[in-house]
C-alpha positions as CSV (number, residue, x, y, z in Angstrom):
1,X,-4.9,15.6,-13.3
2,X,-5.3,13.9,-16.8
3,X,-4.3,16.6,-20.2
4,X,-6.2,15.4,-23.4
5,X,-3.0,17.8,-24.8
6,X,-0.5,15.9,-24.1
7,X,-1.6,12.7,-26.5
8,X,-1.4,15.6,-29.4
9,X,0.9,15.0,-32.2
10,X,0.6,11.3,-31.0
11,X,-0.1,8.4,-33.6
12,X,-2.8,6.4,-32.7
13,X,-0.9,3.1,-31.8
14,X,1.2,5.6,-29.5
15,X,-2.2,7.4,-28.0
16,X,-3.5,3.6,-27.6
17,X,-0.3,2.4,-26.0
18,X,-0.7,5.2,-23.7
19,X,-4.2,4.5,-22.7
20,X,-3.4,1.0,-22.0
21,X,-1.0,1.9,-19.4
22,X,-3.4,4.5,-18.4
23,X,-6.1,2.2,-17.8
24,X,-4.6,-0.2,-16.0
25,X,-3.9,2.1,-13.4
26,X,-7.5,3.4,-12.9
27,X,-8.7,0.0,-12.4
28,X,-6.3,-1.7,-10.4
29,X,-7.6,-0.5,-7.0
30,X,-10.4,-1.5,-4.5
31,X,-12.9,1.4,-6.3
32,X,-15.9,-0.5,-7.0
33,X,-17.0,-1.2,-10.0
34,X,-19.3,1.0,-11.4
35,X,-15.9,3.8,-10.6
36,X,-13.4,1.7,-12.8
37,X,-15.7,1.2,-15.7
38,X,-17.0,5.4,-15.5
39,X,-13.4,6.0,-15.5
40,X,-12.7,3.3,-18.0
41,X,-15.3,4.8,-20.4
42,X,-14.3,8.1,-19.9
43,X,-10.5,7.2,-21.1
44,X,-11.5,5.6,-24.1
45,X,-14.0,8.4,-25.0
46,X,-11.0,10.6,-24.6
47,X,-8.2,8.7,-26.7
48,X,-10.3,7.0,-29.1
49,X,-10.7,9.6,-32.1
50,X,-14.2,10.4,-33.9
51,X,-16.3,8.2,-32.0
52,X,-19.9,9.6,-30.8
53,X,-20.4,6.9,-27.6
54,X,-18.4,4.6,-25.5
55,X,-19.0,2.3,-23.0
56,X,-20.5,-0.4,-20.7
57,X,-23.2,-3.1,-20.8
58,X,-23.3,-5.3,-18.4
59,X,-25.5,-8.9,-18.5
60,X,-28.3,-9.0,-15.8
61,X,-30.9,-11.7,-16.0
62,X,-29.9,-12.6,-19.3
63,X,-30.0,-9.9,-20.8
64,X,-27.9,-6.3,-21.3
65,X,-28.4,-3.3,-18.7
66,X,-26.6,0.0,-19.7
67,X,-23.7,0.7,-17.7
68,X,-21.3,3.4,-17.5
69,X,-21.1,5.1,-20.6
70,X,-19.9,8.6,-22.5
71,X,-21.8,10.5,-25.0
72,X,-26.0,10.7,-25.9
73,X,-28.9,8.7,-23.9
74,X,-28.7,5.0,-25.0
75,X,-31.3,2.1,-24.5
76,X,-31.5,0.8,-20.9
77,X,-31.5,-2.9,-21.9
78,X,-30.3,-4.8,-25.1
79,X,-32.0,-8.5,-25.5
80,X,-29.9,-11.1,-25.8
81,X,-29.2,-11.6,-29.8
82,X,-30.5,-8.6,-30.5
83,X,-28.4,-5.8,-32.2
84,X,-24.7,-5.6,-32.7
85,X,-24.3,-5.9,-29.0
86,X,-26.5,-8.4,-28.3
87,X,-25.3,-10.7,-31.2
88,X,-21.5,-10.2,-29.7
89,X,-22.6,-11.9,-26.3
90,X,-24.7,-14.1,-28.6
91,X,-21.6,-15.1,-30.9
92,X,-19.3,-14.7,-27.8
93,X,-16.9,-12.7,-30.8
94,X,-16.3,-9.3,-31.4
95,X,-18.6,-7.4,-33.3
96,X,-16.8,-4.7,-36.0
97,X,-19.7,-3.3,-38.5
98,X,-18.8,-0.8,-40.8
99,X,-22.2,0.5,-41.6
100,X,-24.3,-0.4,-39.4
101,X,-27.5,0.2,-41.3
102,X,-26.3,-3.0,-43.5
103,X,-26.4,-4.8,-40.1
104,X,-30.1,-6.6,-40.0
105,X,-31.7,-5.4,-36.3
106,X,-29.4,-3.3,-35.5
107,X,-30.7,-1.1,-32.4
108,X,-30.3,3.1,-33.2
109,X,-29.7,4.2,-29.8
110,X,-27.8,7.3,-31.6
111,X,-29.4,8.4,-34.8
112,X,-25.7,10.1,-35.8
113,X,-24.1,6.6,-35.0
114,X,-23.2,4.8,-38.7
115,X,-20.6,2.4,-37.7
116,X,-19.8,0.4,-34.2
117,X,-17.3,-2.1,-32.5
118,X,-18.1,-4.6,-29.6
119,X,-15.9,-6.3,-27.5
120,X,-17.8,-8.8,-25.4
121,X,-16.2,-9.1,-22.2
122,X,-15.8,-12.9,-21.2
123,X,-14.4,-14.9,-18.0
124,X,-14.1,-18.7,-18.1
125,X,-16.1,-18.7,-21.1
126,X,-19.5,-16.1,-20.0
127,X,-20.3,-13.3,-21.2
128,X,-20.2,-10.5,-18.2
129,X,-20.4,-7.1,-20.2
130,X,-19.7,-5.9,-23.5
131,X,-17.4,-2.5,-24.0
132,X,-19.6,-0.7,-27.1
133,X,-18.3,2.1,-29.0
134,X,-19.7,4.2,-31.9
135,X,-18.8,6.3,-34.5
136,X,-20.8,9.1,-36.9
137,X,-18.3,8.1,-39.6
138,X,-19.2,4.8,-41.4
139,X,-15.9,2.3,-41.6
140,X,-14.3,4.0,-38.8
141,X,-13.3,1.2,-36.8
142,X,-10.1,-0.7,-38.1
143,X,-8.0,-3.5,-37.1
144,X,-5.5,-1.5,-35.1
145,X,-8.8,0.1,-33.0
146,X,-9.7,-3.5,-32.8
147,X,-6.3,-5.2,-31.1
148,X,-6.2,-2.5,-29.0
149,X,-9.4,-2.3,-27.8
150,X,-9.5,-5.9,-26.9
151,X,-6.2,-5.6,-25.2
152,X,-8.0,-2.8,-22.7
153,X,-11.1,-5.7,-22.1
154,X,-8.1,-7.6,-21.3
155,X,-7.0,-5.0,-18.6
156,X,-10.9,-4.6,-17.4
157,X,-10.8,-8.2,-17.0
158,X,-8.0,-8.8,-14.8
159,X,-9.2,-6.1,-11.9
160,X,-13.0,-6.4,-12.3
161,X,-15.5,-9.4,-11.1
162,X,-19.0,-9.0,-12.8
């Protein structure tokens, strides 16, 4: 049984320490894994504050397929180079864009989304999947958000095989 109520009164390093732990036990089974990345998204969603969508796409045929996500209907494919997310498997680097209508091509899957972190997903130097998350608030994503959020692609990457 997971209780959003227990991370209250938590600081966010302590709510993201948490989550890493967290995470590493949904995903270190035999579920496939479309299970540990729905599951992976949904934790995120949950410990990651004012953010309006979270999660997954995943490269197919050179380009990006929508995967497991949380929040509003997104675009079904990204084109390589293409928007934050497709410039982050482009650059192979993560992608942290305060406003993201400063961002030339950026792709409004959300109309309420203003600012947005990517953290391509990479094994042996290829880009698998990308872990995309948006806010409404423009400049929300910091450093902190950043460290941690590559630390949990680190975790994704050690139990899942694109």
């Amino acid at each position: 049984m997971f209780d959003i109520n227990l991370f209250n009164g938590m600081s966010v390093c302590e709510k993201y320490d948490n989550m890493l732990i967290m995470l590493e036990g949904l995903v270190n089974g035999d579920e496939p894994n479309v299970t540990k990345l729905s599951n992976a998204s949904a934790l995120i969603n949950a410990l990651t504050s004012n953010i309006n969508w979270c999660g997954f796409y995943i490269m197919k045929n050179g380009e990006l397929i929508l995967g497991p996500f949380q929040g509003m209907p997104a675009c079904t494919k990204i084109q390589f180079g293409k928007g934050v997310c497709g410039t982050a498997v482009k650059d192979k680097k993560v992608m942290r864009i305060a406003n993201v209508h400063e961002f030339e091509g950026h792709i409004a899957c959300d109309a309420a989304s203003n600012s947005e972190i990517v953290i391509p997903i990479i094994k042996n130097g290829i880009v698998y999947a990308v872990l995309d998350i948006d806010s409404e608030e423009v400049g929300r994503f910091t450093e902190v958000d950043e460290k941690y959020l590559v630390r949990a692609v680190e975790v994704l990457n050690k139990y899942i095989e694109f």
